[in-house]
Residue, then its C-alpha position, 0 to 999 in steps of 0.5 A: x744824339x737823339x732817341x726816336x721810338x718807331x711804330x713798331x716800339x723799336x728805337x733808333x739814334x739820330x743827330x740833334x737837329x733831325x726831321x722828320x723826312x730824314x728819320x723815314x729816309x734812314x729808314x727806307x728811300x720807299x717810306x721817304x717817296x710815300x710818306x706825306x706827313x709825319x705824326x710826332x707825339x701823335x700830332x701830325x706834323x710837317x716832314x721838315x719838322x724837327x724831331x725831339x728827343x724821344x719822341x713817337x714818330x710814325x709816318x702817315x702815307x695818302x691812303x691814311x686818313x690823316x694822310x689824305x688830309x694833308x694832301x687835300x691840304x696842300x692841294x687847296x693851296x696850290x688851286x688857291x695859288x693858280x686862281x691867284x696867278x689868274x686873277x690877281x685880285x682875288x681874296x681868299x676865306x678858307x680852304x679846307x680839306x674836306x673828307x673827299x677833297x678840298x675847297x676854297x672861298x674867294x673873294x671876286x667879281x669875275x664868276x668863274x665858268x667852266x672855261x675858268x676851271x681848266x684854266x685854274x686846273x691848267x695853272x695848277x699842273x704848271x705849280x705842280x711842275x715847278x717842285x715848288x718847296x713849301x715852307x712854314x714859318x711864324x709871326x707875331x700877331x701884329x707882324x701877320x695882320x700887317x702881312x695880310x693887309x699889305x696883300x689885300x687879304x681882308x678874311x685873312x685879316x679878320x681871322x686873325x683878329x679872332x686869335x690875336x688875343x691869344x698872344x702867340x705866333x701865329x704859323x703860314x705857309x709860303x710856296x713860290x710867291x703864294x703866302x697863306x694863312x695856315x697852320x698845317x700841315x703840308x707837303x714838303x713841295x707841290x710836285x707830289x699832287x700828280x693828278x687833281x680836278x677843279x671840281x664845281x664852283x657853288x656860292x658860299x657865305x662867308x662864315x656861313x652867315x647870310x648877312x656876310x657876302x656870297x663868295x664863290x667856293x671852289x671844289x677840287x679833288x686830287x690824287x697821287x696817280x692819275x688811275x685813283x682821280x680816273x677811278x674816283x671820278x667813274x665812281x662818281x658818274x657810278x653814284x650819280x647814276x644811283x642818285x636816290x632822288x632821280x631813282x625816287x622819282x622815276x620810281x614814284x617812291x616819295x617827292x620833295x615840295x616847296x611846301x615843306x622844305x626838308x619834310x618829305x612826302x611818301x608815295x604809295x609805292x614809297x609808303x609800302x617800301x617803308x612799311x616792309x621794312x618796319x614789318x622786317x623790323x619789328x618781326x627781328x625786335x619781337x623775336x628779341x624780346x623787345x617791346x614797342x612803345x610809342x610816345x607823344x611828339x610834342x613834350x614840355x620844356x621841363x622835360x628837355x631841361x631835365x634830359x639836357x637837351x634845351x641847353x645842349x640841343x635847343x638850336x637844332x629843336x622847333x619850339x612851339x608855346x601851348x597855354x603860354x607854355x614853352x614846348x619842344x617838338x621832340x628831336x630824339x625819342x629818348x625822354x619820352x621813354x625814360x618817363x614811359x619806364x617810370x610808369x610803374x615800379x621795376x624791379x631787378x627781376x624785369x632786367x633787361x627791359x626792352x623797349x623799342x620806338x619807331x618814333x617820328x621827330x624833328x630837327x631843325x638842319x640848315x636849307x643849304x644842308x638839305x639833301x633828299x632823304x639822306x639830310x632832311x628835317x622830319x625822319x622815323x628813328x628806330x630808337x629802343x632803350x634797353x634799362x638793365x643791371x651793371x652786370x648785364x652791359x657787356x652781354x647786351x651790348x654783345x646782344x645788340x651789335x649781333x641784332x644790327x649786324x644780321x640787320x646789315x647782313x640782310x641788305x649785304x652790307x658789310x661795315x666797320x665799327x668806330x668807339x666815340x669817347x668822351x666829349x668836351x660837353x659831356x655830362x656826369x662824372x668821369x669815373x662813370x665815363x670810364x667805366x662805361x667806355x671800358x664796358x663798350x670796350x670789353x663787349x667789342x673784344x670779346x665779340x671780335x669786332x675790330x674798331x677805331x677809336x673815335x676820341x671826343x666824339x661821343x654824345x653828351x650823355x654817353x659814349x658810343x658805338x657806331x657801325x658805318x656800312x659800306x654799300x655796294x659801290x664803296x661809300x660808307x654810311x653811319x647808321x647804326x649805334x649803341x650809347x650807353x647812358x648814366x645820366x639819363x637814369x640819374x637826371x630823370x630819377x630812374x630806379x628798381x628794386x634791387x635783391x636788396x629790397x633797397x632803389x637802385x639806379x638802372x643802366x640805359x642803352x640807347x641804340x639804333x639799327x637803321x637810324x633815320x628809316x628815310x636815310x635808310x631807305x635812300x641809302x637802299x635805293x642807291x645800293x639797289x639802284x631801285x632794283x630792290x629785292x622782291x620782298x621790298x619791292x613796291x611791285x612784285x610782279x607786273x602782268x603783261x597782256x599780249x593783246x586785248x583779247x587775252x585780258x580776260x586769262x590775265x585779270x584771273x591771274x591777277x586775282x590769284x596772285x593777288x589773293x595770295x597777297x603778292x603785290x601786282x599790276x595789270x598794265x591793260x594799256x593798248x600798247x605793242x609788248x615790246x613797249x610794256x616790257x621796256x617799262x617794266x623794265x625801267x621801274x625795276x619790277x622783279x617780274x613780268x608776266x607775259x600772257x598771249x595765245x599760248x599761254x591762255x590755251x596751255x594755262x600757263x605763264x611766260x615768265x621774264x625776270x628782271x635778274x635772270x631774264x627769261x625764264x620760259x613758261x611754268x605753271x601759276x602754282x609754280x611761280x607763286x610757290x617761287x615767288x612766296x618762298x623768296x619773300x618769306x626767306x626776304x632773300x637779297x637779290x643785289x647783284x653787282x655789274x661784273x656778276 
């Protein structure tokens, strides 16, 4: 008899040889139907997997994430099996699950249409239907390259030239007469994949590597009940309805241009959009005792040897030679801070030192990675860096998740907090490293903030909290961060005088609230869907003239509005009511004035709103007071659709 050690820490016996899915049948014939992997000794395994003695076995179901990525898994390979069955001469690259859904390279001549992709989807239900069971099994490096090349499967045969170095087996999988390079895991059968669709189809390189040949990429999603691919492909239309470049457009808030790939041009009404938001920042960092800083965008090699970033960041940096010099344009604002506290002598008494930096850089990201505002090459960091003692950690940190998160709680954003540890690449001493993921630890606890522990992926320099929020329609969007940094104050020689009288070495926090101020404002465009409160909102009010005849009542409005600072817009066009409001409408404006006969001899306004439609007729001292006090309070008007 073997031990099994449950989640839960209880411990049960089973026979030698038990796997994985017997375990979770013994435990409940529920947890067997929904289970899809399982995870033994915190690796995720196959079901049939055997279990050892005195192994942690928890069981992973779709909704887990490492579930899904499973699922997606064996997914990809039963849309590689139906292409296979369809077109016999195809060769396949890799096919990986992806955080929503999946994807295949192949390798074929015939370019696939939308006929094809029902087609492949037509296939895929038949392999569903066939409860084919599939089966992992191992061969030695030569054995596998031979198996490859008997089917054709030149990528294949290349991938494995990569690893046969190592000397090991080397694993695939086998479902019916489709045999894939894989390491797993998978689903015991194809029957689970009850609901799934052929996506797209784009062009892809193989490695990514423009000298290697284009193959065709197959997207796909797939579910466990065709309600989740019903409600996921709604949510799709949903977001595609939000596309912040469609919305940026038709709003004339910023463009795109050939002229500057990944470098975005601001319009007027985008450039005030983004100004309200810096003003809401720097009113929050004031009011927290930051102080703005602003540092040079092109700084020397020497500098980015000694922050790391040359040799752990050069591929992503644009360098530039001044006077036969190596230059960096600056991807992050972090050095030129740490030589702005060295400036002057600190002493303990100035802790904690904030200092804030809404500072433009450059990062050189793959065209075919570009999207909108939410990938681009040039963005606004809100960076600050926080210099203190080893004694003030944990209450800074507890100073800064408060900050981001009334930052958050103004859009209406909820979100969740994830702790990266350290990396592979990581600088300084590991001792340092604990102890600063333990101070991370701490401030969380004690601020009662639940989080997920992200291993490995910290910064080179520090590990880290991230706050990803969550927008109105379900996404999730990393934003926010804190990073706390021994080693930039140690390699930049950072010091203060301590009670001592003696130098120390300071403490740095790096942290951001929005992130990029692009991606930012592409993520409110999409929550909003343009329909941005009135504080934001590039034009407030948008007076309406019935008739020529009454320009004159509305241009004294204007001034008046104008003149207490409200954005406005007088459409004097000579064109039907009806018609003006529609494009008030369609640019999203809070308010629209509409001033006819009735209003010019009552000296009133008719009021229409975009939120709340008609309002009715009010004094202009009325609706100013209303309008002021919802941009003073910067109230958040989103509303949701079933509201």
């Amino acid at each position: 008899m073997i031990q099994v050690v449950l989640k839960d820490g209880s411990k049960k016996e089973f026979e030698h040889g038990v796997k994985a899915i017997e375990v979770a049948s013994a435990l409940s014939e529920g947890l067997a139907r929904s289970a899809v992997a399982a995870k033994i000794n915190g690796e995720v395994r196959d079901l049939t997997a055997e279990v050892p003695d005195g192994a942690n076995v928890e069981f992973l179901k779709f909704e887990d994430a490492e579930g899904k990525d499973v699922f997606w898994h064996t997914s990809t390979h039963i849309m590689a099996q139906a292409v296979k069955r369809l077109f016999p001469d195809a060769r396949f690259g890799i096919g990986p699950a992806l955080d929503n859904g999946y994807y295949y390279d192949i390798d074929l001549e015939h370019k696939l249409t939308a006929e094809d992709l029902e087609a492949i989807e037509k296939e895929m239900k038949n392999i569903v239907k066939e409860d084919l069971q599939i089966r992992r099994f191992e061969l030695p490096p030569a054995e596998a390259k031979k198996l490859m090349e008997d089917r054709g499967e030149i990528y294949k045969v290349e991938l494995i030239a990569d690893i046969e170095d190592r000397g090991e087996n080397i694993s695939f999988y086998e479902q019916g007469e489709y045999v894939d390079l894989c390491s797993g895991p998978h689903l015991p059968s194809t029957k689970k994949v009850k609901a799934f669709k052929v996506m797209s189809v784009a062009g892809a390189y193989w490695r990514g590597d423009q000298a290697n040949k284009q193959l065709q990429r197959l997207y796909g999603i797939s579910f466990e009940k065709k309600k989740e691919l019903d409600d996921y492909l709604n949510f799709l239309e949903e977001a595609k309805r939000r596309d912040h470049r469609k919305i940026g457009k038709e709003l004339g808030l910023f463009t795109l241009m050939e002229e500057g790939p990944g470098f975005p041009f601001f319009l007027p009404k985008g450039t005030v959009l983004k100004n309200e938001l810096m003003k809401y920042w720097r009113e929050i960092h004031y009011k927290d005792g930051y102080v703005e800083i602003e540092t040079p965008i092109i700084l020397s090699r020497q500098l980015w040897e000694t922050s790391g970033h040359w040799f752990h960041y050069k591929e992503n940096m644009y360098t530039v030679q001044i006077d036969e010099q190596d230059f960096a344009i600056k991807p992050m604002n972090c050095p030129g801070c740490m030589l702005t506290y060295k400036t002057e002598m600190r002493s303990y008494k100035d802790f904690p030192i904030k200092m804030g930096e809404v500072g433009r850089v450059h990062r050189h990201e793959l065209s075919g990675a570009l999207h909108g505002l939410m990938r681009v090459r040039a963005f606004t960091q809100d960076d600050a860096h926080i210099f203190m003692l080893e004694s003030q950690i944990k209450d800074e940190i507890k100073g800064v998740a408060k900050l981001i998160d009334e930052v958050y709680k103004k859009f209406g954003f909820s979100y969740h907090v994830e702790l990266s540890t350290r990396p592979e690449d990581f600088m300084g001493e590991i001792e340092q490293w604990d102890q600063a993921e333990a101070s991370l630890k701490e401030a969380l606890d004690e601020l009662g903030l639940p989080y997920i522990i992200n291993e490995g992926d910290g910064a080179f320099y520090g590990p880290k909290i991230d706050f990803h929020l969550n927008d109105c329609i379900g996404r999730t969007w990393q934003c926010g961060t804190i990073q706390l940094d021994y080693q930039l104050p140690e390699r930049f020689d950072l010091t203060y005088v301590g009670q001592d009288g003696e130098k120390h070495r300071p403490i740095m926090i790096h942290r951001v609230a929005f992130g990029s101020i692009e991606r930012f404002i592409g993520i409110l465009i999409e929550h909003y869907e343009g329909k941005f409160p009135v504080w934001l909102s590039p034009v407030q009010v948008k007076i309406l003239p019935i008739s020529d005849k009454y320009m004159d009542y509305c241009k004294e409005v204007y001034d008046i509005l104008y003149s207490k600072g409200i954005r406005v817009e007088l459409d004097d066009r000579a064109e039907k009511i009806g018609y003006k409001i529609r494009e008030a409408q369609l640019q999203k404006i809070p308010y629209m004035l509409v001033l006819g006969e009735k209003e010019v001899q009552d000296s009133v306004i008719s009021v229409r709103s975009r939120d709340d439609g008609e309002l009715g007729q009010m004094k202009l001292d009325d609706f100013l007071s209303k309008i002021v006090e919802e941009i003073e309070e910067r109230r958040n008007s989103i509303k949701k659709e079933e509201e």
